[in-house]
Structures are given as C-alpha cells and as structure tokens.
Backbone as JSON, one array per atom type, in Angstrom:
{
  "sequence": "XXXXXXXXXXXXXXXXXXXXXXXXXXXXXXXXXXXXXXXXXXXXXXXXXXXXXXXXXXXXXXXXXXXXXXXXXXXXXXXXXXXXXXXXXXXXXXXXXXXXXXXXXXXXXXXXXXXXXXXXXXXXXXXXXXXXXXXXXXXXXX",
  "N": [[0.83, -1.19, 0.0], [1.88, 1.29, 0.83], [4.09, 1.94, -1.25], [2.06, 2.26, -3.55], [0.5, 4.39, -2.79], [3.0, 6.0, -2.81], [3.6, 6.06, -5.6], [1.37, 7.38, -6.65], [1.82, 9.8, -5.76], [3.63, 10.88, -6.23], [3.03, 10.81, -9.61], [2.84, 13.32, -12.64], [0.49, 14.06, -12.61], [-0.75, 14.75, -9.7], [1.45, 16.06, -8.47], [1.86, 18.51, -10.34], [-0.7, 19.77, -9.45], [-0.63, 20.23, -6.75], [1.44, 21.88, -6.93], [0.27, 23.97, -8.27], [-2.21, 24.67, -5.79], [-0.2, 25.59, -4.41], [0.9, 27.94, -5.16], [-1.82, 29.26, -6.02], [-2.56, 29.95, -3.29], [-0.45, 31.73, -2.32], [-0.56, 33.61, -4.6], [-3.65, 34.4, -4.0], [-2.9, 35.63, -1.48], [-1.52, 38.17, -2.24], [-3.67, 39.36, -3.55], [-5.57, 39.45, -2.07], [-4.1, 41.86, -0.49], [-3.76, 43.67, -2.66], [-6.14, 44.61, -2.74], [-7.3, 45.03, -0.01], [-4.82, 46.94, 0.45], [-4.55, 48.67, -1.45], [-6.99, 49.16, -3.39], [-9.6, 49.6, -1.83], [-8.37, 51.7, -0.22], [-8.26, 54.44, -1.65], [-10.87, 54.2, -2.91], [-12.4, 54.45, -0.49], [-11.91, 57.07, 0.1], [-12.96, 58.72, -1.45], [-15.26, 58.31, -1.08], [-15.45, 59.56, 1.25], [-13.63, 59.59, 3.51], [-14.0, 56.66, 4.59], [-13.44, 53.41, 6.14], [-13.31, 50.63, 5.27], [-13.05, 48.2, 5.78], [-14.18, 48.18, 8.6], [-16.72, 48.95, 8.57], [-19.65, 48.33, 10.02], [-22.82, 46.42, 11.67], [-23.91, 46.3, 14.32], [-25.99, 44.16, 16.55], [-27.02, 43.97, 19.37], [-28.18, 45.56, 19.22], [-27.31, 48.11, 20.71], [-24.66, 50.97, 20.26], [-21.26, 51.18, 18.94], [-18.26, 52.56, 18.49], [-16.44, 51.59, 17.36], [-15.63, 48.64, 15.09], [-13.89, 47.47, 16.69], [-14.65, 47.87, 19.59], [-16.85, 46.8, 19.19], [-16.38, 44.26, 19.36], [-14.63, 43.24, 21.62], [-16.8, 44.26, 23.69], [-18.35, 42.3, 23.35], [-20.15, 41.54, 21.57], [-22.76, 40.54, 18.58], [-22.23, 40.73, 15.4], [-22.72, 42.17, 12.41], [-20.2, 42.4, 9.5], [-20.17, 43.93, 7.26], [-18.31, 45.84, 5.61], [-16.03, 44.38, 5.35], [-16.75, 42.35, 4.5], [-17.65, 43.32, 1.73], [-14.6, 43.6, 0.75], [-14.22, 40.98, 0.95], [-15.44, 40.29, -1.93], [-14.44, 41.59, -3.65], [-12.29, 40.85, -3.62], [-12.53, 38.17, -4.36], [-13.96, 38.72, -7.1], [-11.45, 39.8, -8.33], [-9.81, 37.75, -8.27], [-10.86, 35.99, -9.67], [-11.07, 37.2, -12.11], [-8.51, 37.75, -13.18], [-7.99, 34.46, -13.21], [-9.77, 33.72, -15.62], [-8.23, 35.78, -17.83], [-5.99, 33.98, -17.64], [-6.93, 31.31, -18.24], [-7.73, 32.16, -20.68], [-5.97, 33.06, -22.11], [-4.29, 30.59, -22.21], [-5.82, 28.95, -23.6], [-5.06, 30.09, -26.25], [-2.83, 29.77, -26.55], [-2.87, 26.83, -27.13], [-2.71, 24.64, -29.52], [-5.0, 23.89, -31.74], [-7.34, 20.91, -31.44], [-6.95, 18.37, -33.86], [-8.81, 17.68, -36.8], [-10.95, 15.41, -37.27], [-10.44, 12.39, -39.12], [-11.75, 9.82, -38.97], [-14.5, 7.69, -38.49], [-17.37, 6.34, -36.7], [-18.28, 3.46, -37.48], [-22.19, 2.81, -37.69], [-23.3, 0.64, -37.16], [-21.36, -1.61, -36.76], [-19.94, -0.3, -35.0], [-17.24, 0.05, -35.99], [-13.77, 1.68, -36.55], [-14.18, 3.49, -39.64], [-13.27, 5.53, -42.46], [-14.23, 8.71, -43.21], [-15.1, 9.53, -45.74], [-16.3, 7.3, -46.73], [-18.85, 4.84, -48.03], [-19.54, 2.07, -47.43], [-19.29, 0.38, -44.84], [-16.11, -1.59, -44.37], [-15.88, -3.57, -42.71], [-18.15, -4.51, -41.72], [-19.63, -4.56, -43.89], [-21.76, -3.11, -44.17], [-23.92, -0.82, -45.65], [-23.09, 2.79, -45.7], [-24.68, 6.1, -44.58], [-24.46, 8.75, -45.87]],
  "CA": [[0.0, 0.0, 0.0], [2.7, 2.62, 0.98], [4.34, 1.92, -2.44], [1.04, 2.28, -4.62], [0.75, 5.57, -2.47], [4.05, 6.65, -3.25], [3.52, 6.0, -6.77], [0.37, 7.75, -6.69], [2.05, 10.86, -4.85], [5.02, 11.29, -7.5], [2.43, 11.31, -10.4], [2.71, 14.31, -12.49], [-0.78, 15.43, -12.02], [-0.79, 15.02, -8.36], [2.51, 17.31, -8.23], [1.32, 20.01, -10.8], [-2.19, 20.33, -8.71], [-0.03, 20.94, -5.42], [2.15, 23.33, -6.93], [-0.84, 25.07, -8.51], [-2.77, 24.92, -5.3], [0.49, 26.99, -3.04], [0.86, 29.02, -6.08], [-2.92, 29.98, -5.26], [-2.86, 30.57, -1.96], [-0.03, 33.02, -2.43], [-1.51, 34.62, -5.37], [-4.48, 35.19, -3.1], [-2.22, 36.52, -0.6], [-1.15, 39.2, -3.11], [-4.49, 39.81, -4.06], [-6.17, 39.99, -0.62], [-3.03, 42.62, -0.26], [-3.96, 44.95, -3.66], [-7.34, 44.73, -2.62], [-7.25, 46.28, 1.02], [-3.94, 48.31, 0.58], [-4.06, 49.74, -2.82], [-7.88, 49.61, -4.04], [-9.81, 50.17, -0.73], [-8.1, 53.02, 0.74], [-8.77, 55.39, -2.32], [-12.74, 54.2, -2.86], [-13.12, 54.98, 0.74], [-11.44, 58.47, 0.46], [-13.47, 59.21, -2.43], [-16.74, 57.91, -0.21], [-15.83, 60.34, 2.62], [-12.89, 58.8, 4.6], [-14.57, 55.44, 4.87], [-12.51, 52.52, 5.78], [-14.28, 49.57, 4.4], [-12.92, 47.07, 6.91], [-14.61, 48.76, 10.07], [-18.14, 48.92, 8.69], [-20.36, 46.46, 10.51], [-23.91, 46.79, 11.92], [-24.37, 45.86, 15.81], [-27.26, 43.65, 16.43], [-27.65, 44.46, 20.11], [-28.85, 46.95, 19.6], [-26.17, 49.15, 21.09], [-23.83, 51.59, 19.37], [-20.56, 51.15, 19.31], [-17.33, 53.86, 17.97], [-15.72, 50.83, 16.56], [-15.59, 46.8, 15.17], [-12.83, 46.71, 17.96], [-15.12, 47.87, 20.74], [-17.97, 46.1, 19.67], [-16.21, 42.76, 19.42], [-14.46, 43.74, 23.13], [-17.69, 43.89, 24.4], [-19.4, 40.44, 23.18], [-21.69, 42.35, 21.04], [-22.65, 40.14, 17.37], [-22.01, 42.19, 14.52], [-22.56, 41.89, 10.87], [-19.23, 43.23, 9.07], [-20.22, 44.09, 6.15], [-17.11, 46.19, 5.09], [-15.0, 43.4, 5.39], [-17.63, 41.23, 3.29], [-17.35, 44.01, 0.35], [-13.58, 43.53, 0.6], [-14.06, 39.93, 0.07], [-16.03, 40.15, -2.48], [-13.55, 42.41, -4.35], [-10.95, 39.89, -3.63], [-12.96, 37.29, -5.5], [-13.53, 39.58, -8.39], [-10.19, 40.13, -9.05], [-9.12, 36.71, -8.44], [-11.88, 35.33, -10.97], [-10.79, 37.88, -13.68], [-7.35, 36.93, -13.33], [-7.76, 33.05, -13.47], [-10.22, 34.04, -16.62], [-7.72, 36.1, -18.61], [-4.76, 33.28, -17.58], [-7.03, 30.41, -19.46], [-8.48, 32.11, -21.81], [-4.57, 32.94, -22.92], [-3.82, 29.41, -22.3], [-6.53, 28.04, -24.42], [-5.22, 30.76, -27.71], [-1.49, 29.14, -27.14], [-2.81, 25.7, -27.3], [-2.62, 23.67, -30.59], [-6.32, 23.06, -32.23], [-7.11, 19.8, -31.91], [-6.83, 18.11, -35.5], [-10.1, 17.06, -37.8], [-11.04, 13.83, -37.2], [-10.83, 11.71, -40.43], [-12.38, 8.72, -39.32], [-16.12, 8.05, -37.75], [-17.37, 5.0, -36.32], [-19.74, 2.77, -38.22], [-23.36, 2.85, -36.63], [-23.76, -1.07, -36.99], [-20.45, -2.34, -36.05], [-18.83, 0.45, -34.18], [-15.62, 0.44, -36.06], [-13.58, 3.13, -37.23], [-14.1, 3.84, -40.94], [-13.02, 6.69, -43.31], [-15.38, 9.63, -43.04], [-15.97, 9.56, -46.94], [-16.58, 5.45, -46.46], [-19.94, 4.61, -48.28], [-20.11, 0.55, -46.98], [-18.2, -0.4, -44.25], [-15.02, -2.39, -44.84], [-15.85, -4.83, -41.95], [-19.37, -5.31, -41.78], [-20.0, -4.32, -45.27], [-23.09, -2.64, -44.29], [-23.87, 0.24, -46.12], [-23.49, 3.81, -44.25], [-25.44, 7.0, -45.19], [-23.82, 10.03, -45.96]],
  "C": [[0.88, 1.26, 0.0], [3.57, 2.62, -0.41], [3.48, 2.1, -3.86], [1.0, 3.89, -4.01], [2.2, 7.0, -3.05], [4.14, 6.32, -4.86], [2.32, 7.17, -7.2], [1.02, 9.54, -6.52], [3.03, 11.56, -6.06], [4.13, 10.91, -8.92], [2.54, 12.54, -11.15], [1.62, 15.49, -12.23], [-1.11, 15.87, -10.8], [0.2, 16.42, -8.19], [1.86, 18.65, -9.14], [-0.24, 20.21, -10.17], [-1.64, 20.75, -7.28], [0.71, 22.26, -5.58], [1.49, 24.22, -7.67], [-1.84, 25.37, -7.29], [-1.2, 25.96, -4.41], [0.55, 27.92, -3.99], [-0.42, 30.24, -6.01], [-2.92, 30.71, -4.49], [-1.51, 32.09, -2.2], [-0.2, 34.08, -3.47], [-2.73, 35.41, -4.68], [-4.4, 35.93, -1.68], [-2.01, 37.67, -1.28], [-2.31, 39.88, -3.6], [-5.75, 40.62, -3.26], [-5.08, 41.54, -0.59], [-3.39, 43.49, -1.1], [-5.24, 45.34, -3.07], [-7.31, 45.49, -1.35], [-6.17, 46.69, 1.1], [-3.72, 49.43, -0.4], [-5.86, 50.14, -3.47], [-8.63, 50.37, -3.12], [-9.79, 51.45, -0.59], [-8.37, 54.39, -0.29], [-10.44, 55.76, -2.24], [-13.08, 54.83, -1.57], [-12.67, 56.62, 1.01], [-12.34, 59.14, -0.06], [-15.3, 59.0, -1.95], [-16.66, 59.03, 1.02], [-14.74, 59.63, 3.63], [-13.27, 57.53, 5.08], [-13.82, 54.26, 4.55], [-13.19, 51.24, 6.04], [-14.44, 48.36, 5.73], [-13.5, 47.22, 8.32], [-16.03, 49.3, 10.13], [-18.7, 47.61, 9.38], [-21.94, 47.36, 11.16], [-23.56, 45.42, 13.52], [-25.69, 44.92, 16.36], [-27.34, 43.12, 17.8], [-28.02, 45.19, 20.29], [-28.44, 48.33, 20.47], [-25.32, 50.27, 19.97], [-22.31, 51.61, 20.01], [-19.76, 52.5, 18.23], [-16.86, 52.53, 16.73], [-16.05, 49.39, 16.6], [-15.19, 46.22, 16.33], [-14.19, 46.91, 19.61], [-16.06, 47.05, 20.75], [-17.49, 44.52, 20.35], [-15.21, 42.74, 20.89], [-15.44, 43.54, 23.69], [-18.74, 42.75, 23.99], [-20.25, 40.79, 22.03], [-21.48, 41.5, 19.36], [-22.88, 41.39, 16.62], [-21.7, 41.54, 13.03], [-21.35, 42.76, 10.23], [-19.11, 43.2, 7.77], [-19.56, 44.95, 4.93], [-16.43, 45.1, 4.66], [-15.57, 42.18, 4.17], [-17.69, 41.89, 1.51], [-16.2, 43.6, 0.21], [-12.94, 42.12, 0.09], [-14.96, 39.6, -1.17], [-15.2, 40.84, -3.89], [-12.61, 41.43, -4.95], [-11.48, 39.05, -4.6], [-13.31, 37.8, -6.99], [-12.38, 39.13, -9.4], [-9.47, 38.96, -9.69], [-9.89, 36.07, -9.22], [-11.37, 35.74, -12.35], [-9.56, 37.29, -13.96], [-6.86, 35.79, -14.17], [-8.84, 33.21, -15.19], [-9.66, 35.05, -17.86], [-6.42, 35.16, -18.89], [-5.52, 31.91, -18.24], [-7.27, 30.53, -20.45], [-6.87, 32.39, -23.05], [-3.8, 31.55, -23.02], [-4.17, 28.12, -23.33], [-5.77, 28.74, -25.85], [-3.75, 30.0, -27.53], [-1.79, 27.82, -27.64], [-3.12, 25.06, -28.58], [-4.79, 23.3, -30.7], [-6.38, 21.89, -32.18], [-7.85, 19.16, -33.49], [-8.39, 17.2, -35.89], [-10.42, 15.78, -37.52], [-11.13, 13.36, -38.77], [-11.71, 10.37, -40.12], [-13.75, 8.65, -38.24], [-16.11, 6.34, -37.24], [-19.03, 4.88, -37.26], [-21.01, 2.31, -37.66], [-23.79, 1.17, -36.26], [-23.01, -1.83, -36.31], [-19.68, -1.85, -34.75], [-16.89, 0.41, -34.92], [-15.08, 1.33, -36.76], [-13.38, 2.65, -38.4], [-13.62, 5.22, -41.43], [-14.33, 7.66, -43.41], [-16.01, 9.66, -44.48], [-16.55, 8.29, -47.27], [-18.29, 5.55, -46.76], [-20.45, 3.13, -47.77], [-18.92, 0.82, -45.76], [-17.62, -1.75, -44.37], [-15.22, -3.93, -43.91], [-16.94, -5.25, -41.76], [-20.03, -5.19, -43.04], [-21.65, -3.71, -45.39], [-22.69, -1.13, -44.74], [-24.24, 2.0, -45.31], [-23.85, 5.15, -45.35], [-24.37, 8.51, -45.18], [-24.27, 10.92, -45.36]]
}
C-alpha cells in the first residue's frame, strides 16, 4: 500500500495540482493585499474617509465607535465592510484566473479534424468519406 501511495504521490498530475494549489494561496495573498492596501483606501477616500474594513452593523442593539469595541464587548455584529472587501478579492481573483485560461486556451494547438467516424452497426472506425463499411460491409449513409 505505501508503495502504490508513493507512486500515486510522485504522479505528475498530483505534483502540478499541489504546486498550482500553493501558487494559489499566495496569489491570493497578493491579491487579498492589492485589494485592502491599494484599491480600498482610495474608494473609501473618495466615499468620505470610509474605511471599508470597520463597517459592521451591531445587532444588540447598542452603538458602538468601533468593530474593535464592539467585538471587546461580546456584542454580534454583521461586518459588512470586510464582506465588500471579500467580495472584491474574488472579483479580481476570478478575472485573473479568466484572462490566464483564456490565454492558455489561444497558445494551445487546435485539436486536429477527425478523419475517421465510427460505423453505426459495427462500431468500427471507418473513413469519413466510407460509403459501406469495410468490416461489416453494411452500407453507411452520408
């Protein structure tokens, strides 16, 4: 078993899906990172000094100054800054992975014409211009 495992493990699709999943995560480190240090902090200047991450709604019904005090004092709290910010994040990181296949699909090689079909009676491959088939000699329709 530990040898079918280790066969399994050293695969190359296993390895290129690991080193595309840390590749991820630190891409979405970098992206979490543009997103509240570089996009954020303008939108919210341009809103009135509003810093995205420190909206939330209180739902005791109290008022608090800040996220920090509410969540200090026990108090649940919808943070719905922080939920725009991920929502951004996924954005970005969607467009991304959607301009990186759609360039992956224009490098990749067409795949080539098929010339041959399968014959509806026998199932075997024939020549696409093939009026009988060669092995069951039944006749196929154009």
């Amino acid at each position: 078993m530990l040898k079918e495992f280790k066969e399994f493990a050293m695969k190359g699709n296993v390895l290129d899906m690991a080193v595309g999943i840390i590749l991820g995560v630190a891409f979405g480190k970098i992206i979490t990172s543009l997103v509240g240090d570089i996009i954020m902090p303008p939108i919210g200047l341009m809103l009135g000094r509003v810093d995205f991450n420190s909206l939330f709604v209180s739902l005791d019904g109290k008022s608090y100054a800040t996220l920090a005090l509410a969540k200090a004092a026990g108090a649940p709290t919808i943070n719905y800054g922080a939920f725009v910010n991920t929502i951004l994040d996924f954005l970005i990181v969607a467009f991304v992975m959607f301009l990186l296949v759609r360039q992956a699909n224009r490098l990749m090689p067409a795949p080539p014409e098929p010339t041959t079909k399968d014959c509806p009676f026998c199932l075997s491959p024939i020549s696409l211009k093939a009026t009988r088939c060669p092995h069951c000699t039944s006749p196929i329709a154009a």
